[in-house]
N, C-alpha and C positions, 0 to 999 in steps of 0.2 A: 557412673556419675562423676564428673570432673568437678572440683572448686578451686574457685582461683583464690589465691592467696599471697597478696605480694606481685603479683607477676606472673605466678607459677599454676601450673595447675596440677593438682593431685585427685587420686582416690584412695587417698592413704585414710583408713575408714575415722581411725583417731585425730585424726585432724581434723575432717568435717565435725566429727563430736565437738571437738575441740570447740571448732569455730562455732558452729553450735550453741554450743554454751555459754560460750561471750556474751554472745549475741543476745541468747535469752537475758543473763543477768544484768548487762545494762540498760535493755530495754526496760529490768522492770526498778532497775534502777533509776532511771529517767520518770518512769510513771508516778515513783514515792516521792521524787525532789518537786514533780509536778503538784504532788497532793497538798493542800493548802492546809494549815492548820488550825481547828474551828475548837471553839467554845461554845457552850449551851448555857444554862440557864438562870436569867435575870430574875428578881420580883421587885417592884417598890409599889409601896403603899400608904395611904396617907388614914390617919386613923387618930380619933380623938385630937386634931390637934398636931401629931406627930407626924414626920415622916420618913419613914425607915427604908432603905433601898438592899440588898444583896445576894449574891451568886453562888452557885457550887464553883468546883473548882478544878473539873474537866476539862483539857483540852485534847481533842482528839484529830489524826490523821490517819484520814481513810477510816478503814475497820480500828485502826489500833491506839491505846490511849496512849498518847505520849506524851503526859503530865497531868499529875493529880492534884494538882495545887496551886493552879494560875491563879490570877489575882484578878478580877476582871472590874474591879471597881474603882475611879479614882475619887480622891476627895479634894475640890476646887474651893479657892476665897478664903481656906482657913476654915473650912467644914461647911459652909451657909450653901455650898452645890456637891452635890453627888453623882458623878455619872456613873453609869456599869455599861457593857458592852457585849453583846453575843456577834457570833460569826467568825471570818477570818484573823489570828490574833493582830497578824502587823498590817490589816488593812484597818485593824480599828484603831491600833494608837495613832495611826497617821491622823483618823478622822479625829481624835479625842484633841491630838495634838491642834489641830485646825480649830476645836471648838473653844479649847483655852483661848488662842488667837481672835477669836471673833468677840469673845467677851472683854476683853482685854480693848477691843475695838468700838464696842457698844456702852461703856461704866458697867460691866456686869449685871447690864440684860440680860437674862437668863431667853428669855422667850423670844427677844428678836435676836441675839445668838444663834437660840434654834432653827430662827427661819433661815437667815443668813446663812448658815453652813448648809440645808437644806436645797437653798437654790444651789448654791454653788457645787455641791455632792451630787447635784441634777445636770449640771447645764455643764461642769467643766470636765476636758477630755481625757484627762487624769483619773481623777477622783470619781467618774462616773464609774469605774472598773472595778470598786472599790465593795468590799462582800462584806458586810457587817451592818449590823444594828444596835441603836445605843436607846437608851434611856436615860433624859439628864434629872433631875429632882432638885428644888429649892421648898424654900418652907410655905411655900405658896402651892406651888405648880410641879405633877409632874407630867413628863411628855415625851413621848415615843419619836425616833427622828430614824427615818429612810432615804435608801437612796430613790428612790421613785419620786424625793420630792417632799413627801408626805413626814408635817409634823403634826402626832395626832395627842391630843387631851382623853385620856378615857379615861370609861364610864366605870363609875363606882369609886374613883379616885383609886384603881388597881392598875399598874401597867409591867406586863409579862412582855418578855423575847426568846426569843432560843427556842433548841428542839423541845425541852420542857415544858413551854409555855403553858401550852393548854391547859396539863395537869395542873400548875401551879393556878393559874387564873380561876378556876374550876374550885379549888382548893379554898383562896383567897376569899372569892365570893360567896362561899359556905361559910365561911367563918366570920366574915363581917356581917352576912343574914342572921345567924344562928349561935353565934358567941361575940355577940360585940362586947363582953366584958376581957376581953382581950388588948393586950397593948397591939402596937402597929408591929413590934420587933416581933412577938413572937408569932402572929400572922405570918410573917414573911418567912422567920424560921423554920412553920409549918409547913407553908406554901412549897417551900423548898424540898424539905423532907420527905413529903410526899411524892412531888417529880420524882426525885432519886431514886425514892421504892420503885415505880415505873419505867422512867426512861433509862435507857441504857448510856445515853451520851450525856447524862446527868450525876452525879455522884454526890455522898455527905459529907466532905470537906467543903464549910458552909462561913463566906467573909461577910459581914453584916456591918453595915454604917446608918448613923442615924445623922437628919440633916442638923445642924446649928441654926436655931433660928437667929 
């Protein structure tokens, strides 16, 4: 077996090893710089009155966690908006970054903010590329925003994202059925806690914001 190398060819055995194993390690070098780095799970909930938004603090690549204590919530207007965010970490600050901008654009509409960044997360050639999911919350409303377009109102006044989600929503809605003497914070506390006992791309480093009304 001959390999060329440079010009040259050999079957010098340790050279093809060699090359070999370049080979291997920056192909899978290229594959880890390819893997995007995701965050899991959101809750916000509105509850007597209150409403309480917050995330573990997972962020993983690929299989492996490569940070246990992201921050995936920000707090807008001086606390009266709270968003959090699941998915890819720097495809969602850009979106978050865009959402300030559109509020910033509407008197802090919160809801036609949402739609606005919405179409635009849909229709422009950029931003359509864009892997994450947010949750924004004021002391009114809260609302789930996709890039498919979709700003959705759910039901229960409970809105879950991330690999967690289920569990937490799952969670959430048991306890607003069956303990509504519960505040909004520790629903979501729960909500959360219990994800983490389940999902594996979930963890209990747990950041909690409540809105300002």
């Amino acid at each position: 077996m001959y390999v060329y190398w440079r010009g040259t060819a050999t079957q010098d055995v340790w050279s093809i090893f060699l090359i070999d194993t370049l080979f291997f390690n920056f192909k899978h070098i290229y594959i880890i710089l390819m893997e995007k780095i995701k965050s899991t799970t959101v809750v916000a909930i509105r509850h007597n009155g209150e409403v309480v938004i917050g995330a573990d603090g997972q962020a993983t690549l690929g299989n492996t966690i490569a940070k246990s204590a992201v921050k995936k919530l920000r707090v807008l207007q001086g606390g009266k908006i709270v968003t959090g965010f699941a998915g890819s970490t720097a495809d969602a600050f850009t979106l978050l970054e865009k959402f300030e901008e559109k509020l910033d654009s509407f008197g802090n509409n919160m809801k036609r903010a949402a739609v606005e960044l919405a179409k635009e997360w849909r229709t422009d050639r950029m931003l359509s590329k864009l892997e994450a999911m947010m949750i924004v919350a004021d002391a009114e409303d809260i609302l789930i925003i996709s890039g498919n377009g979709d700003v959705i109102e759910p039901d229960m006044e409970i809105a879950t994202i991330g690999s967690g989600s289920m569990f937490a929503q799952s969670a959430a809605r048991a306890m607003k059925k069956f303990a509504p003497h519960l505040t909004a914070e520790e629903m979501v506390r729960e909500s959360l806690l219990i994800a983490a006992d389940v999902c594996i791309y979930t963890n209990h480093n747990l950041v909690i914001e409540k809105v300002i009304k």
